[in-house]
N, C-alpha and C positions, 0 to 999 in steps of 0.2 A: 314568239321567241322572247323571253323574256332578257332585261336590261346584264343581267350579268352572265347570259351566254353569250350576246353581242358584244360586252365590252373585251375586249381585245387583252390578254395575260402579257404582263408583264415578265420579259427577258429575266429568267433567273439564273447565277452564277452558283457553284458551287463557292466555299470559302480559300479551298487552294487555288481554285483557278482565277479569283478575281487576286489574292496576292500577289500568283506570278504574273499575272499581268501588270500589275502595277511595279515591282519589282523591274518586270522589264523595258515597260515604260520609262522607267529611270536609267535605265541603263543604255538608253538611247539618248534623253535628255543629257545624262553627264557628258556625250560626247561631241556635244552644243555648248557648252557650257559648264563653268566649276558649281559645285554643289552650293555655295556660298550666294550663287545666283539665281537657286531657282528657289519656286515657291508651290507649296501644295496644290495650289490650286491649279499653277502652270501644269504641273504633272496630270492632274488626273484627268486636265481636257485632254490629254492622250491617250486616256483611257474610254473604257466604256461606261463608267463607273460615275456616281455623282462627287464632287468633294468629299461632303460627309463622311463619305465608305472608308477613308482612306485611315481613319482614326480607328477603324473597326481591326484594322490588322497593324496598324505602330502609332507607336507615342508620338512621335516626330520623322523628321529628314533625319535625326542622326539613330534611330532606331529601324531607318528604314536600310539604312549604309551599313550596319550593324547584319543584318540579314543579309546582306549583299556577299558581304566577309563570309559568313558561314556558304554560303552556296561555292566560293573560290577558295577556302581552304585548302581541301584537299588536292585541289589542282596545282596550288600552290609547292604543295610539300611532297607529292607525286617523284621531281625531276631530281630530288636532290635527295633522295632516301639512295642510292644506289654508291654514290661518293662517303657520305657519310656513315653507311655503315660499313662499306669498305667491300672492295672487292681484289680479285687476282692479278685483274690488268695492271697495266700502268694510269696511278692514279690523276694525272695530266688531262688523258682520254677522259675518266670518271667526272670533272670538273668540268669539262670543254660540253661535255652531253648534259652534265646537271646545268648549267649557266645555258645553254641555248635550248632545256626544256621551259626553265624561268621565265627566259626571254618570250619562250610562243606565249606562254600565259598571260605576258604583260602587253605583247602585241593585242591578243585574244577581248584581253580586258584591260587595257594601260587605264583608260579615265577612270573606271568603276575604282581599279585600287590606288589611283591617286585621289581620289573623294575621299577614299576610307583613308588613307595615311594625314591628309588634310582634318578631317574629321577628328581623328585622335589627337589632335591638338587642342580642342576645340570641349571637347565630350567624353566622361570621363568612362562610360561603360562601352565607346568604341576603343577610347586608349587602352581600356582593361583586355579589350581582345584580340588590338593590333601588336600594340608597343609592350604589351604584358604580356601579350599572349605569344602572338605568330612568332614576331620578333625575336623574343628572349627564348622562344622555344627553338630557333635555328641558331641560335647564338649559343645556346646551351650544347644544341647539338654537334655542333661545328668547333666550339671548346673540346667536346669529349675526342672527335676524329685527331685534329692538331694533336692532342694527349698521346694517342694513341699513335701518330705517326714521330713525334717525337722519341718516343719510347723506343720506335723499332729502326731510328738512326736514321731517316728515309727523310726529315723537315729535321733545321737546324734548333737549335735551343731561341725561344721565343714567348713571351708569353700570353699564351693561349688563348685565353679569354679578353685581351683585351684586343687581339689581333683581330678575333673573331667576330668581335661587336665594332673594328675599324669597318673589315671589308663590308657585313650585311648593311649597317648604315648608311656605306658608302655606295652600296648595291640600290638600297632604296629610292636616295636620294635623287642619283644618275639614272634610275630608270624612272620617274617622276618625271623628269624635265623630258630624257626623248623619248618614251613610249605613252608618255600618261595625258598626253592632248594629241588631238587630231590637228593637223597630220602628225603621222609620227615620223621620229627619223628614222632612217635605212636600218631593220634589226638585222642583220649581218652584222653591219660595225659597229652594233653598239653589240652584240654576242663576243664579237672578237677583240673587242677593247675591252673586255670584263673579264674573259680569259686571258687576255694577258697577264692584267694585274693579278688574277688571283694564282695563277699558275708561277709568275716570278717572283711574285711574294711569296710563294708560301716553298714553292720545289728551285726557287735559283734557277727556272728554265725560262725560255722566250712565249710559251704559249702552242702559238698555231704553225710556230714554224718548227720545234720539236714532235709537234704530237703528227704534222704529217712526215717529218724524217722518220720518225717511228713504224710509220704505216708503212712507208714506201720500202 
């Protein structure tokens, strides 16, 4: 038998599958520790993978947080398409369901999207697709909704856009601190501490205590 049937083949990865792995490597790591802490190499002894590999799929840690963002996009902007483009109900209800689908994503992932909010401070083509992107994209959206509910007499005269970019950065911020380290706080109160505010800032109601008078 010759020397290169006995020597033993080397473990081959496909290119996606060594990604998400490393990907989710990290996404473990974040929840040990802020991004600002770790270092390549910590990472990919969590993997299968040597060092080296890890350049083969990102430029750095903030191109890796970059790809983290796109994987939670959509999950992101999922909770809160159904308030803002408006529906029949009482729009209270529509706010209470968008803000506590927010909230699972942020339980789901609080450290990953505090890396990346962290990050876009830091790195200008994460800020291009956090604070550029997501951001101003729900801030844009959420200007257009207030527009619109101003218009049909329903939200008092206010304006819009700067309301709009108060509550989401106020959204960010607040969910950073309780959901974005392990442990997190209690998402219940921090669901119903966000519909408060957003439900009497914007409709002059109490929140949770209207929307179940509502129901009941």
């Amino acid at each position: 038998m010759s020397d290169e049937v006995r020597r033993p083949k080397q473990e081959r990865h496909r290119p996606e599958e060594s990604e998400r792995e490393i990907l989710d490597a990290a996404k473990q790591l974040l929840r040990e520790r802020p991004l600002s802490e770790i270092t390549v190499g910590e990472l990919m002894a969590r993997t299968r993978l040597g060092r080296s590999s890890f350049y083969l799929y990102f430029g750095d840690l903030y191109d890796l947080v970059a790809r983290l963002l796109a994987r939670l996009e959509a999950a992101l902007w999922e909770p809160a398409e159904r308030w803002i483009e408006g529906s029949e109900g009482p729009p209270e209800e529509d706010i209470r369901r968008a803000i506590g689908g927010v909230v699972s994503v942020w339980v789901a992932h609080g450290p990953v999207l505090r890396a990346i909010a962290e990050a876009s401070l830091h790195d200008r083509e994460v800020a291009s697709l956090w604070r550029d992107g997501v951001i101003e994209r729900f801030i844009d959206a959420v200007t257009d909704r207030l527009t619109k509910e101003i218009r049909r007499g329903r939200i008092d005269q206010l304006h819009a856009h700067e309301t709009a970019t108060a509550l989401l950065l106020m959204n960010e911020r607040y969910l950073m601190d309780t959901l974005g380290r392990v442990p997190q706080a209690d998402a219940k109160t921090v669901a119903e501490t966000l519909d408060r505010i957003w439900v009497r800032t914007l409709y002059g109601l109490d929140g949770i205590d209207e929307a179940e008078e509502y129901e009941s």
